[in-house]
N, C-alpha and C positions, 0 to 999 in steps of 0.2 A: 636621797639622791647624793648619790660621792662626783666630787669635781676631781677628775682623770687627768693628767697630761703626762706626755710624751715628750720625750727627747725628740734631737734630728734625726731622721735614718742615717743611718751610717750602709754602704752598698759593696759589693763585692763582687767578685769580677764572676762571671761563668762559662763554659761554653756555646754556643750556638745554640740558638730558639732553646732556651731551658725551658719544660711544660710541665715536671713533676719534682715538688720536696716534698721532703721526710724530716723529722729530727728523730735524730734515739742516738742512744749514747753507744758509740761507735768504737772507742778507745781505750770502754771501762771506767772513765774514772768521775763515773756519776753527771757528768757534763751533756746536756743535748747538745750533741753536733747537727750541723744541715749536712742532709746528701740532695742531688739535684741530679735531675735526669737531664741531659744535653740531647736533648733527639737529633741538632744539627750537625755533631760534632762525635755523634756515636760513642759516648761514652758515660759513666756517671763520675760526677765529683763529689768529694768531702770537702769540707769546711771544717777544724776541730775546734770547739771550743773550747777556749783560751782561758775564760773564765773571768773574765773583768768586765763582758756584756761584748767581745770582742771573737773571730774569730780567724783561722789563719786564710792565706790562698788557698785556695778548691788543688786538693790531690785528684789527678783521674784517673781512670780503668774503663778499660775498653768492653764496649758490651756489642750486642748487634747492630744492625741496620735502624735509625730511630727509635730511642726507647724510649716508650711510650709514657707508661707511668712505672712508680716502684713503691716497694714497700721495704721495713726492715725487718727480722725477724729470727730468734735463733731458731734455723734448721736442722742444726746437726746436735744440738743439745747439750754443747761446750760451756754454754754460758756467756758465749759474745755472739754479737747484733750482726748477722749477714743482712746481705742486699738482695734482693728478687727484683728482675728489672722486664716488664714486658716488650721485647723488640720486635714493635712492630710490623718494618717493612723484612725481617727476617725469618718471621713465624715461629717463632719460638721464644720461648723463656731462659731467662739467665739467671743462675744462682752464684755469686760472690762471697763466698765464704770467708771470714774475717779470720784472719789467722794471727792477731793479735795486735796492738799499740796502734790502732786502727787503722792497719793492714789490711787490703783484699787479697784477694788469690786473684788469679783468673776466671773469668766466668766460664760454669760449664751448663750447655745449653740443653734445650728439653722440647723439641719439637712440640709445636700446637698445629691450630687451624690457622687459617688468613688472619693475617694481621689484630692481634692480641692486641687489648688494650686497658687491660686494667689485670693486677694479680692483687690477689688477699693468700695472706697465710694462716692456716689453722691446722691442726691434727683432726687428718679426717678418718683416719683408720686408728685413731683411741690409744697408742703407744706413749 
C-alpha cells in the first residue's frame, strides 16, 4: 500500500455550466491540454499546457446551441487533435479542425437527430 498525496488544486476560469473535458494534446508539443465543453456559454474552451503542472486562460470557439459532450480526435489525418463537440439543443454535430499551435477553425456542422449527447470517434469505413 503506497501513501498518495496531493498538492492544492489550483482552478481555472470557464464558461457557463461547463459538463464535458477532454485532455489530448492540442498544440503538438506532447503536453495534455484541457478542452471543456461550455454548454452555457456555447462554445468549447482550451487550456494549453504550460507545462510546469500549470495551464493558460481557456481560449474559446464557438460551437452550437449547448454542447453537450466532446471528444478529440485526428479527423482529417494531419496529425493534430480536432474537437468533435455534440450540440445538443442544435442537433447536430460539430467538427473543429485544428489548424495548428493549437488553433481551431470554425466549426462545421453535421446534422443528427434530437438533441445528441455524446459523439466517439472511430474509422468506421476502414480508410
Amino acid at each position: 500500500q503506497r501513501n498518495i498525496t496531493f498538492t492544492g488544486q489550483t482552478t481555472y476560469s470557464t464558461g457557463n455550466a461547463p459538463n464535458s473535458v477532454v485532455a489530448a494534446d492540442v498544440n503538438g508539443d506532447g503536453k495534455s491540454d484541457i478542452i471543456v465543453g461550455n454548454a452555457g456559454s456555447n462554445n468549447v474552451g482550451v487550456l494549453l499546457n504550460i507545462g510546469n503542472g500549470t495551464f493558460t486562460t481557456q481560449t474559446t470557439y464557438l460551437t452550437g446551441a449547448n454542447p453537450y459532450e466532446l471528444t478529440a480526435a485526428d479527423v482529417n489525418g494531419d496529425g493534430k487533435t480536432d474537437i468533435i463537440v455534440a450540440n445538443y439543443n442544435s442537433n447536430n454535430v460539430g467538427v473543429l479542425l485544428n489548424i495548428g499551435n493549437g488553433t481551431l477553425a470554425n466549426q462545421t456542422t453535421y446534422s443528427t437527430g434530437n438533441g445528441p449527447v455524446s459523439v466517439v470517434a472511430a474509422d468506421v469505413n476502414g480508410d
